[in-house]
Structure formats: structure tokens, C-alpha cells
BAFI-187569 format. One record per atom (N, C-alpha, C): atom name; x, y, z. Coordinates in steps of 0.1 Angstrom, whole numbers, m for minus. Layout:
+----+-------+-------+-------+
! at !    px !    py !    pz !
+----+-------+-------+-------+
! CA !     X !     Y !     Z !
...
+----+-------+-------+-------+
END
This chain:
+----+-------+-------+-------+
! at !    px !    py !    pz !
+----+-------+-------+-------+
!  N !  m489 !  m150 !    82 !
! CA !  m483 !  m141 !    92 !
!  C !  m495 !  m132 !    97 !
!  N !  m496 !  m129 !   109 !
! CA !  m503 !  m124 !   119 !
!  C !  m499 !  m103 !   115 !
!  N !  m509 !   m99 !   106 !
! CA !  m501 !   m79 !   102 !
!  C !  m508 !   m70 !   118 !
!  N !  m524 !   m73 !   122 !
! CA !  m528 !   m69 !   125 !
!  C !  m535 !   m77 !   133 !
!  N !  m537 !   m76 !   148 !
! CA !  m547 !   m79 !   161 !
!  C !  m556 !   m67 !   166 !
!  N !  m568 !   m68 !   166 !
! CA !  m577 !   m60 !   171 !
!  C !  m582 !   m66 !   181 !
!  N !  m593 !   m58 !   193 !
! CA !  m607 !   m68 !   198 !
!  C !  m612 !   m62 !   193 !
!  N !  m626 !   m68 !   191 !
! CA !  m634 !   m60 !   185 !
!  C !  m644 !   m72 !   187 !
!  N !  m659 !   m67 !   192 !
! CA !  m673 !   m76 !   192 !
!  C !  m686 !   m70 !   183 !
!  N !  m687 !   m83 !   179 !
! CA !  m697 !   m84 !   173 !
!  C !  m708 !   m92 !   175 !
!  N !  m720 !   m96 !   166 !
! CA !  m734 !   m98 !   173 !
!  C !  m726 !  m113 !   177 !
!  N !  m731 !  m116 !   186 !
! CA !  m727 !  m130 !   194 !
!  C !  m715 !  m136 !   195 !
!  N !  m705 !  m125 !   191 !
! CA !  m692 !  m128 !   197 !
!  C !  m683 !  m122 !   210 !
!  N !  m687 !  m122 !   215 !
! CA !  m682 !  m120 !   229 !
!  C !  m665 !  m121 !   227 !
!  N !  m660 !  m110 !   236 !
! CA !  m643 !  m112 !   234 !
!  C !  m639 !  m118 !   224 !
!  N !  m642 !  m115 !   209 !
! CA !  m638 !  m122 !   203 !
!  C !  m622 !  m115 !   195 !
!  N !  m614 !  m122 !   188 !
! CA !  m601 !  m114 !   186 !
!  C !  m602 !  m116 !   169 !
!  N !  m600 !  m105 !   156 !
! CA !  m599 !  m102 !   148 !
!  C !  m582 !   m99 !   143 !
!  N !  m579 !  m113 !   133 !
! CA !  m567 !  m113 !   129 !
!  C !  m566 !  m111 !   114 !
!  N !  m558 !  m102 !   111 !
! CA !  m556 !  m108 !    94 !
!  C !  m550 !  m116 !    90 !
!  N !  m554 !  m124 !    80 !
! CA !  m546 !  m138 !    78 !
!  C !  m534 !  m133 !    68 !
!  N !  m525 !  m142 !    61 !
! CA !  m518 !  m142 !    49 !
!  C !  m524 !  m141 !    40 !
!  N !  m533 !  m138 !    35 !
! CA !  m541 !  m136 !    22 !
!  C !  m549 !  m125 !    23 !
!  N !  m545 !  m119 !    35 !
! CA !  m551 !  m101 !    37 !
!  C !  m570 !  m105 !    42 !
!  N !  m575 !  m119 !    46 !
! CA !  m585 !  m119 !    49 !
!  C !  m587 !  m119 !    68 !
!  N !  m599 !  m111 !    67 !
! CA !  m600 !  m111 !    82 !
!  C !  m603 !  m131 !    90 !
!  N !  m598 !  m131 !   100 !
! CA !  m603 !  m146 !   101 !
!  C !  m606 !  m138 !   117 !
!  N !  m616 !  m148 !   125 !
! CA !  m624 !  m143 !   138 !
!  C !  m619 !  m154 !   149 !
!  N !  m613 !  m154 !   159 !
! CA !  m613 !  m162 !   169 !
!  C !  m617 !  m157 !   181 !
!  N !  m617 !  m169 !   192 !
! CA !  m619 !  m167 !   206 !
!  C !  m609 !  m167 !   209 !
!  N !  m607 !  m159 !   225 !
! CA !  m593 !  m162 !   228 !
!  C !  m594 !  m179 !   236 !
!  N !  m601 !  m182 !   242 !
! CA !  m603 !  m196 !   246 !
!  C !  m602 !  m207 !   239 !
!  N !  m604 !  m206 !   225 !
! CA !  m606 !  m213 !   216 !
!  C !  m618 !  m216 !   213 !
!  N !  m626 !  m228 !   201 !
! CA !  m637 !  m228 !   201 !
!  C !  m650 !  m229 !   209 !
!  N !  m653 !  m221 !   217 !
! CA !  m661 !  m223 !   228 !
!  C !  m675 !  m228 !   221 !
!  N !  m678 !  m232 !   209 !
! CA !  m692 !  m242 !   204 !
!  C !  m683 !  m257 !   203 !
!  N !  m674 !  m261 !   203 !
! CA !  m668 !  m270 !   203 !
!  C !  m672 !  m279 !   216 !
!  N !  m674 !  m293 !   216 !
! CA !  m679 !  m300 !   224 !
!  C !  m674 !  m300 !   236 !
!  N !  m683 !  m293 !   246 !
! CA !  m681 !  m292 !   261 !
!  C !  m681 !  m276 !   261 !
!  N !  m671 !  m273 !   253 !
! CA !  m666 !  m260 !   255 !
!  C !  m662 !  m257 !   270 !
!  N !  m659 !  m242 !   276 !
! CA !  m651 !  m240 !   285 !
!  C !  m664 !  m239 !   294 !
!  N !  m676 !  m243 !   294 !
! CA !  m687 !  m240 !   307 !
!  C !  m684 !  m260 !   312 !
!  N !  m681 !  m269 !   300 !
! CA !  m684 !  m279 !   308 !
!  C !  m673 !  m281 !   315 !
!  N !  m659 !  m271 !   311 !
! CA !  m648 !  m276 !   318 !
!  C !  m647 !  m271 !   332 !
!  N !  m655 !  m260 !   334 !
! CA !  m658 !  m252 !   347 !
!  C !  m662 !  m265 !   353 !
!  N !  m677 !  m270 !   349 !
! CA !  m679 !  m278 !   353 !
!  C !  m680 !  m290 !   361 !
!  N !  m667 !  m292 !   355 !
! CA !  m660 !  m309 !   359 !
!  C !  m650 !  m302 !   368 !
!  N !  m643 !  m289 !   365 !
! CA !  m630 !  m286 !   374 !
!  C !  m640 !  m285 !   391 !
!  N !  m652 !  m281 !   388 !
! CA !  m657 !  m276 !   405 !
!  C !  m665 !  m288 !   407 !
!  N !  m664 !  m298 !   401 !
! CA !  m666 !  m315 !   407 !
!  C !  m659 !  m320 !   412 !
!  N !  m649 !  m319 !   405 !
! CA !  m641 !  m327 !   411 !
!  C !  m635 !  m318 !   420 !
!  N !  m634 !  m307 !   422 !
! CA !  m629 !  m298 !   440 !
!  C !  m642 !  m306 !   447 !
!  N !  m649 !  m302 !   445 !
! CA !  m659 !  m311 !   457 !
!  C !  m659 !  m324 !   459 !
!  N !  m658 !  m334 !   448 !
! CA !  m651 !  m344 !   455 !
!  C !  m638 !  m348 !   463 !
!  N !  m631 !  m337 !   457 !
! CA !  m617 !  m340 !   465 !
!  C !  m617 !  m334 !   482 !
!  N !  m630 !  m319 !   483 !
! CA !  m631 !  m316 !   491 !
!  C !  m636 !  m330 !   502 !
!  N !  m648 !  m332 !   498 !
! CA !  m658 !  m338 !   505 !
!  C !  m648 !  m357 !   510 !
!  N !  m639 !  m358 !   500 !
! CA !  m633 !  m374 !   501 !
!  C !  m621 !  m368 !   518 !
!  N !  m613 !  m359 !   516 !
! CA !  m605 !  m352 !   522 !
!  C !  m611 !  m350 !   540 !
!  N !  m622 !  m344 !   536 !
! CA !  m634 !  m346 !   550 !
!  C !  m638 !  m361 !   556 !
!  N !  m639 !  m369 !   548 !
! CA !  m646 !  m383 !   552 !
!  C !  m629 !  m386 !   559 !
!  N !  m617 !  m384 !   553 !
! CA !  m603 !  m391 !   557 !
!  C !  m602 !  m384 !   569 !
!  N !  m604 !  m373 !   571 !
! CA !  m598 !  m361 !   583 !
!  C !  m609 !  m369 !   595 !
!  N !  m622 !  m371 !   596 !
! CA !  m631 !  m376 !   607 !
!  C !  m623 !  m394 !   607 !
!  N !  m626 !  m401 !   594 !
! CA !  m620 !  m416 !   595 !
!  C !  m610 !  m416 !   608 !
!  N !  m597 !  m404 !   604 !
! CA !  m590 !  m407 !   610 !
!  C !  m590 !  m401 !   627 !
!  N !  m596 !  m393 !   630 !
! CA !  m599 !  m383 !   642 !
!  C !  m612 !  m395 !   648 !
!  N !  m617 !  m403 !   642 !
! CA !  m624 !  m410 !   654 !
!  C !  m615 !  m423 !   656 !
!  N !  m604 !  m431 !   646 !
! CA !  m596 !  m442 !   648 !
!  C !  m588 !  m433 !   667 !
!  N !  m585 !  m420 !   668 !
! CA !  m579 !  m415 !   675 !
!  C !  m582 !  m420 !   686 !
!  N !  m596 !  m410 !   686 !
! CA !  m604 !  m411 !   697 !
!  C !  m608 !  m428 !   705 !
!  N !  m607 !  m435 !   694 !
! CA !  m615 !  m447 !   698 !
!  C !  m604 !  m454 !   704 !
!  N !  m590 !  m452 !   700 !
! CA !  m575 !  m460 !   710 !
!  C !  m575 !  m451 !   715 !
!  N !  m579 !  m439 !   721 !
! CA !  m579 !  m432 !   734 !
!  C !  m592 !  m440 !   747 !
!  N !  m601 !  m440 !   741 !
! CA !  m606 !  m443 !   752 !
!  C !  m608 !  m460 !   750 !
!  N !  m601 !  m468 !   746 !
! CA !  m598 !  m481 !   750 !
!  C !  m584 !  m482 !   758 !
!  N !  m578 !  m471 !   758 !
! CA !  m563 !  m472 !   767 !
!  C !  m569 !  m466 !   785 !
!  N !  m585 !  m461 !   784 !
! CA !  m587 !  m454 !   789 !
!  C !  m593 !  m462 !   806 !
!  N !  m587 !  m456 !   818 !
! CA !  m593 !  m469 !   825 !
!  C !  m602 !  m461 !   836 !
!  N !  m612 !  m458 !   830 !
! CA !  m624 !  m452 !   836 !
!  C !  m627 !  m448 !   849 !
!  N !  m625 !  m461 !   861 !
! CA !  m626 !  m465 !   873 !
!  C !  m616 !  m463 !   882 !
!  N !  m606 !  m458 !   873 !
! CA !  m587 !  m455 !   875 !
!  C !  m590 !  m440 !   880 !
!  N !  m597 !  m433 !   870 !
! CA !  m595 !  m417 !   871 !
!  C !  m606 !  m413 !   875 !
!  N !  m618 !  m421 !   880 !
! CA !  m629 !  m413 !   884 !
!  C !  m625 !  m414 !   900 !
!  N !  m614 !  m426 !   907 !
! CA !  m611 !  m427 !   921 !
!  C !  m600 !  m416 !   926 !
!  N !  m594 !  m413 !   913 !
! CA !  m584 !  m400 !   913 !
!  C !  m589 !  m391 !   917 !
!  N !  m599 !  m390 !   909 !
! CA !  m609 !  m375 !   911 !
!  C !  m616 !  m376 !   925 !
!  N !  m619 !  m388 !   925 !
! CA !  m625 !  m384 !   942 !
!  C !  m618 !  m382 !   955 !
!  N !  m605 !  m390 !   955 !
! CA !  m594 !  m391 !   958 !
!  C !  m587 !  m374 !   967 !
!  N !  m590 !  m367 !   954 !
! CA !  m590 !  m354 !   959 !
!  C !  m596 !  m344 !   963 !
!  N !  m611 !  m349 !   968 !
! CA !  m623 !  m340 !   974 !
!  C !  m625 !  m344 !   981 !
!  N !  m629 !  m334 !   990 !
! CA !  m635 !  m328 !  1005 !
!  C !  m648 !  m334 !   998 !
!  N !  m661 !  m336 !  1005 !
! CA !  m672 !  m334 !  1002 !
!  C !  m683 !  m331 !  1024 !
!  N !  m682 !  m321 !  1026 !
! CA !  m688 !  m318 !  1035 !
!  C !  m706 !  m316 !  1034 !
!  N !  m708 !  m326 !  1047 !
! CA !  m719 !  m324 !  1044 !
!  C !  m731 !  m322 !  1063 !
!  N !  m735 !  m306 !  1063 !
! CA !  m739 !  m305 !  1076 !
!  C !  m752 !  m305 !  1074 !
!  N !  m761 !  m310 !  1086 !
! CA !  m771 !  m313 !  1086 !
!  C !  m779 !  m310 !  1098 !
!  N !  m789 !  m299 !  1099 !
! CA !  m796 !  m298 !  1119 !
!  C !  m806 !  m300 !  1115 !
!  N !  m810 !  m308 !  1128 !
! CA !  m827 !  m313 !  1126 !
!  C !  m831 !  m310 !  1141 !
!  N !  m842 !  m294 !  1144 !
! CA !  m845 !  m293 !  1152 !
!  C !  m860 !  m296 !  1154 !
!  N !  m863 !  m300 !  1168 !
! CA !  m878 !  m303 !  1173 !
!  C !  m883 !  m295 !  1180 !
!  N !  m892 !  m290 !  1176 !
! CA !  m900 !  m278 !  1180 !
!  C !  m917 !  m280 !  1186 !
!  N !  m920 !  m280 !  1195 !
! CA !  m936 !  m282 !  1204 !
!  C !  m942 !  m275 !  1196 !
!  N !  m957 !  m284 !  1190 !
! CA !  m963 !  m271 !  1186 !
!  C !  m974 !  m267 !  1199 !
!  N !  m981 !  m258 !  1200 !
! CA !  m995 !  m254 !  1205 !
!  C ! m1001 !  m265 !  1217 !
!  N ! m1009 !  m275 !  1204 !
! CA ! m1013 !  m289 !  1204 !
!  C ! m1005 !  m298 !  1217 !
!  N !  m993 !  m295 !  1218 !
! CA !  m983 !  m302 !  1224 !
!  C !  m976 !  m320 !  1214 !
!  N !  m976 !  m317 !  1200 !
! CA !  m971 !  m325 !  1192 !
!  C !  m955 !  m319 !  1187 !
!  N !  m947 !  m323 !  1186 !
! CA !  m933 !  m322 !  1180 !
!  C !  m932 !  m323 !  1165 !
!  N !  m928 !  m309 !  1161 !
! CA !  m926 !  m310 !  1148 !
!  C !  m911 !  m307 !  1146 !
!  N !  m908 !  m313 !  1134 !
! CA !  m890 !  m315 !  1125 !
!  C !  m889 !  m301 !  1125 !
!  N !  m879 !  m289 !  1121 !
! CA !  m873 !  m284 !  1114 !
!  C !  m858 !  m290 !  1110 !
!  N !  m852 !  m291 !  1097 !
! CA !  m844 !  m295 !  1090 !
!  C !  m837 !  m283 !  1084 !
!  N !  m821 !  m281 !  1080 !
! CA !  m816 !  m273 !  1074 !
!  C !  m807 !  m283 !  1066 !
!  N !  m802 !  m278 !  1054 !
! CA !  m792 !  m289 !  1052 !
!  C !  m775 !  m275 !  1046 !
!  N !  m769 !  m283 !  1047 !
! CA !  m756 !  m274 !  1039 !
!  C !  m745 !  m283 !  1035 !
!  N !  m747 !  m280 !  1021 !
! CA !  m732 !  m292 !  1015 !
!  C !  m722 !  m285 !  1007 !
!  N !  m707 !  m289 !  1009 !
! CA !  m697 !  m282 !  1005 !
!  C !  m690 !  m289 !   995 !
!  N !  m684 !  m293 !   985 !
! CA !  m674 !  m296 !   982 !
!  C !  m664 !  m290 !   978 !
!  N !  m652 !  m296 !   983 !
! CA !  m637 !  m286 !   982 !
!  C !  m627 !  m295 !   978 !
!  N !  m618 !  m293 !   972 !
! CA !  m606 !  m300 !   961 !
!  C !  m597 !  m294 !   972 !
!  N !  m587 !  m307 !   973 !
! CA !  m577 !  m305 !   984 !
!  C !  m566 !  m302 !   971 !
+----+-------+-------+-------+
END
């Protein structure tokens, strides 16, 4: 029977818990249990934050797998040549142009050129 629970630390026992046993002797435990015991609780840390990372990182490969299967029967339903005549379909594209000739000195004709272009969505 369990008379008496203390904490109480001593040299290299970290949180360790101090029980008296049935025979009035002190016995010493961890509350985790044997943490020199094979793996103990650092290798369980361990493996718990491996395996989140694989579950993370598998979870990511399925979210893109499936978000480019999307994408890729989107633009095979897609008819390119359909929606780019749409688009043009509904634009203005204005386009003014003056090209004056001007005498120079010399008595030769030289260009001036202006240009101005609009586009507007009806």
C-alpha cells in the first residue's frame, strides 16, 4: 500500500516521485516510467514527430496529385480557339494613323507619322 507520495529530486533524477512501499521502504520512480528503458520517452517523441511528417508531407503529395488530375480535365474540356474568338468577338480595336509630308529647304519631302490605338470592350 502506497502511506506516503512526495516529489522530491535528487542527483539525476529529474521529476522523480518517492513512494513508501509495504515494508516501510522508500522505492523511487518516474512519473513516465522507466525512461533508461529501451527507447525511453525521447525515442517515442521521436517516431511520434516522424511519423506527423510523413503523414504531413504524404497528405501534400495527395492534395497537389489530386488538384493537378483537376486542372488537367479542365483544360482538356478546354477549347482554346472557342474562347479566344469570344474574346475578340467583343472588342473594338481602333486604330488611327496620319502620315504628313512636309518640303524640306532642299525641296525633298519628308514623312511625319503619328500613330494612336484604342482598344474598347463593347
Amino acid at each position: 500500500m502506497v502511506e506516503d507520495a512526495k516529489r522530491k529530486r535528487g542527483e539525476g533524477e529529474e521529476d522523480a516521485t518517492t513512494v513508501m512501499g509495504e515494508g516501510g521502504e522508500e522505492e523511487v520512480t518516474s512519473p513516465g516510467g522507466d525512461r533508461d528503458r529501451d527507447g525511453g520517452i525521447g525515442e517515442f517523441v521521436r517516431r511520434a514527430v516522424s511519423a506527423g511528417v510523413g503523414a504531413a508531407s504524404r497528405s501534400k503529395d495527395d492534395i497537389m496529385r489530386a488538384a493537378a488530375g483537376e486542372v488537367r480535365t479542365w483544360l482538356e474540356h478546354l477549347n482554346l480557339n472557342e474562347e479566344v474568338a469570344k474574346v475578340l468577338s467583343k472588342m473594338v480595336i481602333e486604330v488611327k494613323t496620319e502620315i504628313r509630308f512636309r518640303p524640306t529647304e532642299d525641296g525633298k519631302l519628308v514623312s511625319e507619322t503619328s500613330n494612336d490605338v484604342k482598344v474598347k470592350g463593347r
